[in-house]
SESEDREN-387442 format. One record per residue (C-alpha): residue in one letter; chain; x, y, z. Coordinates in nm, 2 decimals. Last residue first. Layout:
a, A, X, Y, Z
...
***
This chain:
x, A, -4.62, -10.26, -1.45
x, A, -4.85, -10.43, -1.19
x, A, -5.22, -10.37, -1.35
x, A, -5.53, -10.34, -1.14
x, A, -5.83, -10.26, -1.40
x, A, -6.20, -10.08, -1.38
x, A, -6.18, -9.99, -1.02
x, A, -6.50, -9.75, -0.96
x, A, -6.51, -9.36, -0.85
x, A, -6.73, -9.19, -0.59
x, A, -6.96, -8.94, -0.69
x, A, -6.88, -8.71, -0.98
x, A, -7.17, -8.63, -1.21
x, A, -6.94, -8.71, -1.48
x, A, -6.87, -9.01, -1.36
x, A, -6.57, -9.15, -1.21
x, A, -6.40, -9.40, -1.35
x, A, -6.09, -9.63, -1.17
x, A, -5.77, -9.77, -1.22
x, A, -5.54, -9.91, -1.00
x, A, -5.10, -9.89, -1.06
x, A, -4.90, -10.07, -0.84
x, A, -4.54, -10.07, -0.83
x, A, -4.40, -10.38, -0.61
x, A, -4.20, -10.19, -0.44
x, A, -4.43, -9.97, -0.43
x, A, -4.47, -9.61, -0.62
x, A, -4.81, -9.68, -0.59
x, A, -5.01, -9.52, -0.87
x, A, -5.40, -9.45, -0.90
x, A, -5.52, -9.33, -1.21
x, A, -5.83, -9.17, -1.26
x, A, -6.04, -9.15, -1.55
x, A, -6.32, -8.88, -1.56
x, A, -6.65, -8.90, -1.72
x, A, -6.81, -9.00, -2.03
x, A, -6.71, -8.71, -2.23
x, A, -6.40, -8.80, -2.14
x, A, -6.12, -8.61, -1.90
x, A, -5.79, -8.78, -1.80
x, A, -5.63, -8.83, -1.45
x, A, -5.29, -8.92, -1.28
x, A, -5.34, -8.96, -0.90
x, A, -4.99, -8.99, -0.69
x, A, -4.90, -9.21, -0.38
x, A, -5.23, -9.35, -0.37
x, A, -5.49, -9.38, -0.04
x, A, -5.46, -9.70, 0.16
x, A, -5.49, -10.05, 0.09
x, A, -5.81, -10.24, 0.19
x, A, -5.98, -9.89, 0.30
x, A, -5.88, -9.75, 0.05
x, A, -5.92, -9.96, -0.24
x, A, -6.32, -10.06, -0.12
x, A, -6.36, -9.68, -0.03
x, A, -6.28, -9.63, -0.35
x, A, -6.52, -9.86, -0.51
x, A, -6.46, -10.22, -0.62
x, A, -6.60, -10.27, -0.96
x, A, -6.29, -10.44, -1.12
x, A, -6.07, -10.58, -0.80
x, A, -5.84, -10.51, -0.51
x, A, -5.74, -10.76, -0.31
x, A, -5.63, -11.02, -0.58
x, A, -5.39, -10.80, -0.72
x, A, -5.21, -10.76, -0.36
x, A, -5.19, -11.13, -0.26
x, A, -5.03, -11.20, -0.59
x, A, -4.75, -10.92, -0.51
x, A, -4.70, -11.01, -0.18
x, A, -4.61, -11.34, -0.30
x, A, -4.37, -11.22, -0.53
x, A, -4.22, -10.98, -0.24
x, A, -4.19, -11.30, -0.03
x, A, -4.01, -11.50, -0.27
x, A, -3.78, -11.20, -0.38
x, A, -3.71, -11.16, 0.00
x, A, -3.87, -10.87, 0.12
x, A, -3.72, -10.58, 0.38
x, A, -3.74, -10.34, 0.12
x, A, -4.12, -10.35, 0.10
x, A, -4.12, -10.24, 0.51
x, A, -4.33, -10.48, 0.73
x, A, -4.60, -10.50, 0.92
x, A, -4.68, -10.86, 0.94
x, A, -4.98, -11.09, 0.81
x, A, -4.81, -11.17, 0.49
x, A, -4.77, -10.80, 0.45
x, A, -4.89, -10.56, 0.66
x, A, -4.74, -10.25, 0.50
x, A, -4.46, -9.99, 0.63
x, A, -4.35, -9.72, 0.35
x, A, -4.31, -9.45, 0.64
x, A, -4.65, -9.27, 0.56
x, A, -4.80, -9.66, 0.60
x, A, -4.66, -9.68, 0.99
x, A, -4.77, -9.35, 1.07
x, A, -5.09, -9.40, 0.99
x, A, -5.11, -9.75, 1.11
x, A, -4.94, -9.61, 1.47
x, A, -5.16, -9.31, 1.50
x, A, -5.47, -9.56, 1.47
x, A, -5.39, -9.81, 1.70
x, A, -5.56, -10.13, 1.55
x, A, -5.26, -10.38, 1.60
x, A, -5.16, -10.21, 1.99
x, A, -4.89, -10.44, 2.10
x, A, -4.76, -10.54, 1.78
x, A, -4.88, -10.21, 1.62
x, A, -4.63, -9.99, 1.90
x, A, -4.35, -10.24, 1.80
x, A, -4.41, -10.18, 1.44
x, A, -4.45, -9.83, 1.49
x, A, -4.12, -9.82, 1.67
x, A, -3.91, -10.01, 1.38
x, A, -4.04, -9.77, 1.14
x, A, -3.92, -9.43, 1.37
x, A, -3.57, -9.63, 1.36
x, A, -3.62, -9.65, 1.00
x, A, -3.72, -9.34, 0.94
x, A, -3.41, -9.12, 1.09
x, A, -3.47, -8.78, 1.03
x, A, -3.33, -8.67, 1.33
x, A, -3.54, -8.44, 1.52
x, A, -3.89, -8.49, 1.35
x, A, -3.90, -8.84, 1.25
x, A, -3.72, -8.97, 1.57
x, A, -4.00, -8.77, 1.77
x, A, -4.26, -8.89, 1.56
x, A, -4.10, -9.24, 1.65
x, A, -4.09, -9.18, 2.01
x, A, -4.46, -9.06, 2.05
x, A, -4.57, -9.34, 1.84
x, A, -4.34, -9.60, 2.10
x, A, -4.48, -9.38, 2.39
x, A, -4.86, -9.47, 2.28
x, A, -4.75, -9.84, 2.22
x, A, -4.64, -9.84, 2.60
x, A, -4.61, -10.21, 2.67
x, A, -4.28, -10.32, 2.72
x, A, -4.23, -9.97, 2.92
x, A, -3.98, -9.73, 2.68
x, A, -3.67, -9.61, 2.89
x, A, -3.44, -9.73, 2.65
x, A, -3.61, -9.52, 2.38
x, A, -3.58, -9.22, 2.55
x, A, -3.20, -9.24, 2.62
x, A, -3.19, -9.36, 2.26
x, A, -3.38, -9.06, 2.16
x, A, -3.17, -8.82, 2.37
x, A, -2.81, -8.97, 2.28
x, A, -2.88, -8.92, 1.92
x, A, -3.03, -8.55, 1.99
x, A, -2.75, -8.43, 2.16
x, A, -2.49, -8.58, 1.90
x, A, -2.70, -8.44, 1.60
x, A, -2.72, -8.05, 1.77
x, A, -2.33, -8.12, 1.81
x, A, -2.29, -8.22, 1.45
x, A, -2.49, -7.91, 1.35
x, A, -2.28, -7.68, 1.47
x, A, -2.34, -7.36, 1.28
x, A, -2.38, -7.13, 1.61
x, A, -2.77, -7.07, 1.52
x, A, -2.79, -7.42, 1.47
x, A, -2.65, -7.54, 1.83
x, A, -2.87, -7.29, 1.96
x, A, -3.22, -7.46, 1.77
x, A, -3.09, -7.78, 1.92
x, A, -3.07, -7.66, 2.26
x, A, -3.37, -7.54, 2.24
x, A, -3.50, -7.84, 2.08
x, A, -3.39, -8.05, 2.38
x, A, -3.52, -7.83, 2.64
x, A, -3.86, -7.87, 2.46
x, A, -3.85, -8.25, 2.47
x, A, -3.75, -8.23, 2.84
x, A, -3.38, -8.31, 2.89
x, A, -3.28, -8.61, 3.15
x, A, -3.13, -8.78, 2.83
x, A, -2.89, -8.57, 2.78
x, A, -2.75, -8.37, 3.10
x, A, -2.41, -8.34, 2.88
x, A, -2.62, -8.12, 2.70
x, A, -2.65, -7.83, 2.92
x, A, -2.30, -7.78, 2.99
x, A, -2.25, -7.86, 2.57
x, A, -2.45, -7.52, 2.55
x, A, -2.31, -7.33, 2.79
x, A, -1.96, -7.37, 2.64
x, A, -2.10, -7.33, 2.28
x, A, -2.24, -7.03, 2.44
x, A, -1.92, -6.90, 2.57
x, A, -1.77, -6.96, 2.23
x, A, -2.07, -6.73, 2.08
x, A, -2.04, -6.50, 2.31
x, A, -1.61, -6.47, 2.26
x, A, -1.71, -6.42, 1.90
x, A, -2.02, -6.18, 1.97
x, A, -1.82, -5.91, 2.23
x, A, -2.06, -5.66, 2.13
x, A, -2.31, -5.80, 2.42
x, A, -2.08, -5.73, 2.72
x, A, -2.25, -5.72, 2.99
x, A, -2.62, -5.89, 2.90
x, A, -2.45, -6.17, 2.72
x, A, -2.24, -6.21, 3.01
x, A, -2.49, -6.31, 3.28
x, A, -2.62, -6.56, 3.05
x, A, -2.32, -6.70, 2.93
x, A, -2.17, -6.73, 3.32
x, A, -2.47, -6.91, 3.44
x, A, -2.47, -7.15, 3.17
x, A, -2.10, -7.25, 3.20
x, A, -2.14, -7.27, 3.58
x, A, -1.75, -7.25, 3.73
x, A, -1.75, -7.43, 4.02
x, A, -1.41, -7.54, 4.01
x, A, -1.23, -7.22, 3.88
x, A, -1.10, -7.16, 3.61
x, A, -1.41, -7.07, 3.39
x, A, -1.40, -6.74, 3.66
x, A, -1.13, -6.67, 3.48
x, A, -1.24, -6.64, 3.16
x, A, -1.53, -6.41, 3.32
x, A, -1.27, -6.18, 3.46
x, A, -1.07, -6.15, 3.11
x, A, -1.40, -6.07, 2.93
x, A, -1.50, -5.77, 3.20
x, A, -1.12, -5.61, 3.14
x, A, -1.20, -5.68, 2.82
x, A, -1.53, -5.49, 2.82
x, A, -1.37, -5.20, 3.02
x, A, -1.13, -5.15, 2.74
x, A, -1.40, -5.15, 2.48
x, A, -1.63, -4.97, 2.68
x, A, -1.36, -4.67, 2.72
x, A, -1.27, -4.71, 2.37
x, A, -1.61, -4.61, 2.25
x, A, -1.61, -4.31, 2.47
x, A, -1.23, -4.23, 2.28
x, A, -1.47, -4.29, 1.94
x, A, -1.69, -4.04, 2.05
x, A, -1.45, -3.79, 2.17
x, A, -1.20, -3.78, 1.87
x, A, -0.93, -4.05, 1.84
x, A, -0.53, -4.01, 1.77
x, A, -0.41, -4.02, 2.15
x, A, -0.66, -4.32, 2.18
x, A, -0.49, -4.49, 1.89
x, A, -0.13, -4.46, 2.04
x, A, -0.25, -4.57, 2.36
x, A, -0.42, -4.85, 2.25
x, A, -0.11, -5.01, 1.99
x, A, -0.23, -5.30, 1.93
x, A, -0.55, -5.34, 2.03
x, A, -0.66, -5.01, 1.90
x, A, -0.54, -5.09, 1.53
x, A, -0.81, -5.37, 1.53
x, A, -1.06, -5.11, 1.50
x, A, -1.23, -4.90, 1.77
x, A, -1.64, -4.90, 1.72
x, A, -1.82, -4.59, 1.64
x, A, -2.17, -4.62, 1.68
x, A, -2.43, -4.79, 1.50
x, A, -2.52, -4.89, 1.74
x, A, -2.56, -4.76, 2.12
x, A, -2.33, -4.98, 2.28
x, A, -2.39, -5.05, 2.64
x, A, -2.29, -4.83, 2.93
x, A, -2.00, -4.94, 3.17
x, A, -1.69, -4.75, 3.03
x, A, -1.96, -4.43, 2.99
x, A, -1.69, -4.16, 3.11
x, A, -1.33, -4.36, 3.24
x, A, -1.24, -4.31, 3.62
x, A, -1.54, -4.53, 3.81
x, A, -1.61, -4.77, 3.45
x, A, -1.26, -4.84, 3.43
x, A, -1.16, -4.88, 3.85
x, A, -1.51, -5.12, 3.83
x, A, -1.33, -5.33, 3.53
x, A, -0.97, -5.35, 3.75
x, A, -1.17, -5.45, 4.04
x, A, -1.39, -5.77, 3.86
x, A, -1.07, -5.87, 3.70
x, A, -0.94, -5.91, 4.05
x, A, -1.20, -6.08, 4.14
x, A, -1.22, -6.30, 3.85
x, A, -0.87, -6.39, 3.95
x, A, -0.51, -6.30, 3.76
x, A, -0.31, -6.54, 3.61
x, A, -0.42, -6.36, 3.24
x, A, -0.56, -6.50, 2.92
x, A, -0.38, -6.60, 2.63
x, A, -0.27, -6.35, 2.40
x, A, -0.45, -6.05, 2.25
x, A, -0.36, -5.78, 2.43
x, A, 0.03, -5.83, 2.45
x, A, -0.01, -6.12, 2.77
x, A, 0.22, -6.03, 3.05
x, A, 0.40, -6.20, 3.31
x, A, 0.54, -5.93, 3.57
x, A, 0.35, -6.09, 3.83
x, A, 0.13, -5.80, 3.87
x, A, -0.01, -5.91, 3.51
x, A, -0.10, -5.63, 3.27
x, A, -0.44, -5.52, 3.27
x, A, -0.32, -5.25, 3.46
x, A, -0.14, -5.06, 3.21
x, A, -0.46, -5.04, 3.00
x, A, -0.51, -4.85, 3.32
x, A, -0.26, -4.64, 3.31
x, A, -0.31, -4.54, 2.95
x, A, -0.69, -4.44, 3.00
x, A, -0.60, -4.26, 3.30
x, A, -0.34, -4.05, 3.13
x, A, -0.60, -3.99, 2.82
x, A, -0.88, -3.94, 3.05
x, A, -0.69, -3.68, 3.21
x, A, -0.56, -3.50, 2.89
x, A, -1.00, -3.48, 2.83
x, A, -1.06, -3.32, 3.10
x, A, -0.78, -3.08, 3.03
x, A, -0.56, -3.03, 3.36
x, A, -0.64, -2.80, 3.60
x, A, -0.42, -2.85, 3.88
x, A, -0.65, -3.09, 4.06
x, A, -0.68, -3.34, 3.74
x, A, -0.36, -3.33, 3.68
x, A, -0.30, -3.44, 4.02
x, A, -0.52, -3.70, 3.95
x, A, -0.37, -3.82, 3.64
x, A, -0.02, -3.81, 3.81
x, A, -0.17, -4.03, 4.10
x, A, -0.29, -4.28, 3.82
x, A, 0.05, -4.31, 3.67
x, A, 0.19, -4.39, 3.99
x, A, -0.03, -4.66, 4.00
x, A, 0.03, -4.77, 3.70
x, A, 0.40, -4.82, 3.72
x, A, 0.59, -4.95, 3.42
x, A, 0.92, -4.75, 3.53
x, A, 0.92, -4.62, 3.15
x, A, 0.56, -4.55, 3.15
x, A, 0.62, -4.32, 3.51
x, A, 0.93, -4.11, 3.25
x, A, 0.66, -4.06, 3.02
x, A, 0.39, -3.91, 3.21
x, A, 0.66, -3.65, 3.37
x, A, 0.77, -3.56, 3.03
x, A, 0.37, -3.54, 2.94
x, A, 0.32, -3.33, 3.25
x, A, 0.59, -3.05, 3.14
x, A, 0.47, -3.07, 2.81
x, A, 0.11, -2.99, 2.92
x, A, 0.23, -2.75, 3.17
x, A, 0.46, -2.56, 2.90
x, A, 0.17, -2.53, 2.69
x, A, -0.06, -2.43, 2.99
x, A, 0.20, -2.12, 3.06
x, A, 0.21, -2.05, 2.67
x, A, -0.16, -2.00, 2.70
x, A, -0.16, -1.76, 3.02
x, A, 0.13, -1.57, 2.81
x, A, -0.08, -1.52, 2.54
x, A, -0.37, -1.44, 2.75
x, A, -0.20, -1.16, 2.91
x, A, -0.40, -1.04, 3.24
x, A, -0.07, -0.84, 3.29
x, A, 0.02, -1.00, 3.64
x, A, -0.15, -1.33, 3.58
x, A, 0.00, -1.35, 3.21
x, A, 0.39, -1.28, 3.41
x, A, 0.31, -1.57, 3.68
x, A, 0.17, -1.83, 3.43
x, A, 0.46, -1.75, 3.20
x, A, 0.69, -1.83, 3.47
x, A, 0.50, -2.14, 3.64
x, A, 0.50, -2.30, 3.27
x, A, 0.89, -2.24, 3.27
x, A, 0.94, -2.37, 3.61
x, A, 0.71, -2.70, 3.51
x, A, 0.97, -2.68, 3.21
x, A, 1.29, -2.68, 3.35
x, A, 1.13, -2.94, 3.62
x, A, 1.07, -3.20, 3.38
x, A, 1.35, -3.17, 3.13
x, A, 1.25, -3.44, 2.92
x, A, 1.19, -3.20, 2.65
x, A, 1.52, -3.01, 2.69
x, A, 1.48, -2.66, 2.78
x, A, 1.69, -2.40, 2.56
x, A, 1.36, -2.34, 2.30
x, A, 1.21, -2.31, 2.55
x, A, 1.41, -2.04, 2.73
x, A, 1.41, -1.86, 2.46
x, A, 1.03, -1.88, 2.32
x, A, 0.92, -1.76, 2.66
x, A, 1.19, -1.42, 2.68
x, A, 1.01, -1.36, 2.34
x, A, 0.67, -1.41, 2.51
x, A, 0.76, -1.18, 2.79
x, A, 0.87, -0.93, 2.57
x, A, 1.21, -0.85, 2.50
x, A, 1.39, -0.55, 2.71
x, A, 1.42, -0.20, 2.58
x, A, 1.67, 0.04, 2.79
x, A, 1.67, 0.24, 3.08
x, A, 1.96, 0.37, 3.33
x, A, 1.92, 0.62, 3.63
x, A, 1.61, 0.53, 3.75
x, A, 1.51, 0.63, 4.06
x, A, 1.28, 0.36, 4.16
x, A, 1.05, 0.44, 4.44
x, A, 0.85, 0.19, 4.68
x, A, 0.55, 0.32, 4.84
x, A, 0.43, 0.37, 5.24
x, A, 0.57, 0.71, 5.25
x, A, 0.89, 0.64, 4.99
x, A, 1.11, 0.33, 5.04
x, A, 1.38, 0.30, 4.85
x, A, 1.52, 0.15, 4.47
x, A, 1.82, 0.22, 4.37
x, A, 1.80, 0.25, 3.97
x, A, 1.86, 0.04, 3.68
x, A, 1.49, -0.01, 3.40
x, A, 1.45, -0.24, 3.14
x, A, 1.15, -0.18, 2.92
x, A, 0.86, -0.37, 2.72
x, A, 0.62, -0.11, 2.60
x, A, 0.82, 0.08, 2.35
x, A, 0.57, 0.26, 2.12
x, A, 0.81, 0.61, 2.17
x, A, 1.13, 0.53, 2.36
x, A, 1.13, 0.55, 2.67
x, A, 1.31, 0.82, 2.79
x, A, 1.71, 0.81, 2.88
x, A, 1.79, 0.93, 3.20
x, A, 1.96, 1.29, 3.20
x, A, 1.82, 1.42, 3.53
x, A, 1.69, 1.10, 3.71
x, A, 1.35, 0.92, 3.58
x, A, 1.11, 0.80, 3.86
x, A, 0.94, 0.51, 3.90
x, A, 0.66, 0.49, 4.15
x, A, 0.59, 0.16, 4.22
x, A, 0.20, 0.05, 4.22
x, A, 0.25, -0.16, 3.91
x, A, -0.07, -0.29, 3.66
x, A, 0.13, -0.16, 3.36
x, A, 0.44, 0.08, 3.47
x, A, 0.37, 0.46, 3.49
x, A, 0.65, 0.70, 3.50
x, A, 0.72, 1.00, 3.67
x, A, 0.91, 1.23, 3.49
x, A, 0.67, 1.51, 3.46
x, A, 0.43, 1.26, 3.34
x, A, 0.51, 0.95, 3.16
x, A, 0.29, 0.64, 3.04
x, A, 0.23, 0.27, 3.06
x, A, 0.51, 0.13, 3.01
x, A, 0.60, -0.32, 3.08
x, A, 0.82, -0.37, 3.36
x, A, 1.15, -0.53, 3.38
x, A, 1.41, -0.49, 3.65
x, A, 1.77, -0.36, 3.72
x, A, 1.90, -0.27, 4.09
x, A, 2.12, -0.06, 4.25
x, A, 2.05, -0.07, 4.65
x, A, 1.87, 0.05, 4.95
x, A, 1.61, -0.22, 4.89
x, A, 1.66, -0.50, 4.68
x, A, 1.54, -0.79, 4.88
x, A, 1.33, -0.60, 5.10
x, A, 1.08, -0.55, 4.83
x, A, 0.98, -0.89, 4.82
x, A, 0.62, -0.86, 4.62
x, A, 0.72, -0.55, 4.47
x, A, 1.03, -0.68, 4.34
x, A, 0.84, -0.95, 4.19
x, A, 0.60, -0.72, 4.02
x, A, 0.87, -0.51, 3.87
x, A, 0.98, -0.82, 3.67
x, A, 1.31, -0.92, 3.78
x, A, 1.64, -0.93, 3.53
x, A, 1.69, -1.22, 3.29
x, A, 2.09, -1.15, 3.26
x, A, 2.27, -1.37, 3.50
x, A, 2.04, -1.70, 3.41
x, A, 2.06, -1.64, 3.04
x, A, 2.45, -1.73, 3.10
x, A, 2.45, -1.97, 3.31
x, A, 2.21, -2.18, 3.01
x, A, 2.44, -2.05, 2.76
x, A, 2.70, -2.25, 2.89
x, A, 2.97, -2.03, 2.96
x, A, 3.17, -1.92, 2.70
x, A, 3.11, -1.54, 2.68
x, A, 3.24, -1.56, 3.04
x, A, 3.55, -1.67, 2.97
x, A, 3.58, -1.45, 2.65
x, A, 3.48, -1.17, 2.88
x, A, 3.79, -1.27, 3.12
x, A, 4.04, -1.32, 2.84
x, A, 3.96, -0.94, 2.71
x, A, 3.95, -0.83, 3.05
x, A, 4.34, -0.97, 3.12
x, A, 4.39, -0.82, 2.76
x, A, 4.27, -0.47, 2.90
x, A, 4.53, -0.49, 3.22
x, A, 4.80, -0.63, 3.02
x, A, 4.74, -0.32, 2.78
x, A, 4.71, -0.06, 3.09
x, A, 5.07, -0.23, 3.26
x, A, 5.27, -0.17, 2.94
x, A, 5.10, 0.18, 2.89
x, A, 5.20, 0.28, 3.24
x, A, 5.54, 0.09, 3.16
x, A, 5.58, 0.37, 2.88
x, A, 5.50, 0.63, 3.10
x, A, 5.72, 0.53, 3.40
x, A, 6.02, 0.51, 3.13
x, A, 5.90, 0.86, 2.93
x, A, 5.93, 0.99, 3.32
***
């Protein structure tokens, strides 16, 4: 007897131990299996599936309404849950309870008898558990997470829960965003946007995805990309023209000018656009949708200079009505439309050619505003009939006016004055230049040999002479370069100077009256 006792005992302490090991076993299961066997079923569940627990034990949550006669109440539940002869009450301001009981039909009801009750964590404790357990990347951990809460704040009308549930979405969604950038497809990360969209995604988390996909896009298919500000794409203006329509269709007011002074992305954008859109507020994430759509429109246009009937001006004008903040690329493209234009030379009109001209300027080239206009005149001037002397003035005001070039312009009144000698325009012109008939040509002073300029000299002094009148000196000469004059009681003097070469300096006296003045020296200083 004290034998079968004592191996009782023996057999009872290997029996507890064997339990001990067992808990311990279980105790170290991930804690992941672990959480799994003891979340319980909210009541609502059970209601929705009753067949799945009935005519057995079972343990679910519910949140407490109120108790009457021992029947008790559970928040926005139809079942009646009833509390057995020495079952625990809730405790008072418990709301969140678990209840064990077998559960059975009742008329056309569910009953709990509950035989065991306790208080459970709330449904936003149970949420900060299992998050806090779900790996970020843990896409469908936390899609199931979101669809929890979602479930729980549509049975209770919680908006805590309701929010959590879009929290988890959010994450859920950005884990699934992630793992599409990773495999580099756009497409795919297009659909996601989409079904984002259709789910009930944030507007603006949408435009975000979509924004990022597509900046995806305006990578090479052919694997060959570019950064964002490298050298242009493989891809045709076509093309180009596709991936800017998919912007302007998907992204809000991709396709609508500028309205300055608004916001405008900086350089940061380009580098990192994704990045910087996440960071942005709504008016500069508008402005990024033109500024991505805008490339997209720059890199088709590039393109199109590919191809072998690419029209430089065509293509400049259409694009400075796009995209018109793009001024540094404009301004190359003009350049481009510009020297298009030019190579026509000499077949420009006069005003085409000072159009061109005035562009050139405006862009700070100069030097190709001279080149245009050097080939132009010459062009003209090899056109010029033997005898036009009006087209040879024409010509040399032109040559004055565009290029600056006087002696060319000289060398054309001459040749308009040896075929037309008393041609008005011609003389005038001539003398404004310098240009004199000397010794019976026109000619420039510079141009003189010492002999010649000597001679010139004498024949000068001897035109003009004491009592000629003005008209004499200007008619014979031509009006002075500058007028010095003094004040007498007699009259006025008046100087008359001609820078020359030769300088000539005429003097004349005008009376007091006024009237026309008389030459009362000629002096050569």
């Amino acid at each position: 007897m004290t034998r079968w006792k004592k191996g009782t005992r023996a057999g009872l302490w290997v029996y507890v131990a064997l339990a001990v090991l067992t808990f311990a076993g279980a105790v170290a299961l991930p804690l992941r299996e672990v959480r799994a066997e003891i979340e319980y079923p909210d009541v609502h569940e059970v209601e929705a599936d009753p067949a799945a627990y009935l005519g057995r034990t079972v343990s679910l949550v519910g949140r407490f309404d109120s108790l009457a006669n021992g029947h008790m109440r559970l928040v926005n539940a139809d079942m009646d849950v009833v509390l057995a002869a020495g079952a625990r009450r809730p405790p008072g301001g418990v709301v969140h309870l678990r209840m064990t009981g077998r559960l059975r039909r009742e008329g056309d009801g569910l009953r709990l008898d509950v035989t065991y009750l306790t208080t459970a964590p709330s449904e936003a404790e149970t949420f900060a558990t299992r998050r806090q357990e779900t790996a970020d990347d843990d896409v469908d951990a936390l899609y199931a997470l979101s669809r929890w809460a979602r479930q729980r704040g549509d049975w209770y009308n919680d908006r805590q829960l309701q929010r959590l549930s879009a929290q988890a979405f959010r994450e859920a969604f950005r884990a699934e965003e992630n793992r599409i950038v990773v495999d580099d497809d756009a497409g795919a990360l297009l659909a996601h946007a989409d079904r984002g969209q259709q789910l009930g995604l944030e507007a603006s988390e949408v435009n975000r995805l979509r924004h990022r996909a597509l900046w995806m896009l305006m990578r090479d298919d052919r694997g060959q990309t570019d950064g964002l500000n490298g050298a242009r794409l493989s891809r045709s203006e076509a093309e180009w023209q596709q991936v800017a329509a998919q912007i302007a269709e998907l992204l809000p007011g991709a396709d609508e000018p500028p309205a300055p002074p608004g916001p405008q992305p900086e350089a940061a954008y380009w580098n990192d656009p994704a990045g910087s859109y996440e960071a942005a507020d709504g008016p500069m994430r508008r402005a990024m949708h033109r500024a991505l759509w805008s490339e997209a429109m720059v890199r088709g246009y590039d393109a199109s200079r590919n191809s072998d009937d690419h029209d430089a001006v065509a293509l400049w004008e259409e694009a400075r009505t796009m995209v018109p903040e793009r001024v540094e690329w404009l301004n190359e493209r003009e350049l481009e439309a510009l020297d298009a234009r030019a190579a026509r030379g000499g077949e420009l009109s006069r005003n085409e050619l000072e159009e061109i001209r005035a562009s050139y300027a405006s862009l700070g080239r100069e030097d190709r505003a001279d080149d245009v206009t050097r080939v132009w005149l010459k062009t003209q001037r090899d056109a010029l009939a033997a005898g036009d002397a009006d087209g040879r003035v024409r010509l040399a005001e032109a040559y004055r006016a565009l290029s600056g070039d006087d002696r060319s312009a000289g060398a054309l009144y001459v040749e308009a004055l040896a075929i037309a000698p008393n041609l008005p325009a011609a003389r005038r012109g001539a003398n404004e230049l310098g240009y004199r008939k000397i010794l019976g040509r026109w000619r420039h002073p510079d141009e003189l040999t010492e002999a010649e300029r000597a001679e010139w000299e004498r024949e000068q002094q001897g035109r003009i002479e004491p009592g000629d009148r003005e008209r004499d000196v200007v008619r014979r000469f031509r009006r002075p370069d500058r007028v010095a004059r003094t004040v007498t009681s007699s009259g006025l003097l008046e100087k008359w100077i001609y820078e020359g070469p030769p300088r000539l300096e005429i003097f004349l006296r005008r009376g007091a009256s006024g009237g026309e003045a008389v030459v009362t020296a000629v002096a050569t200083p």
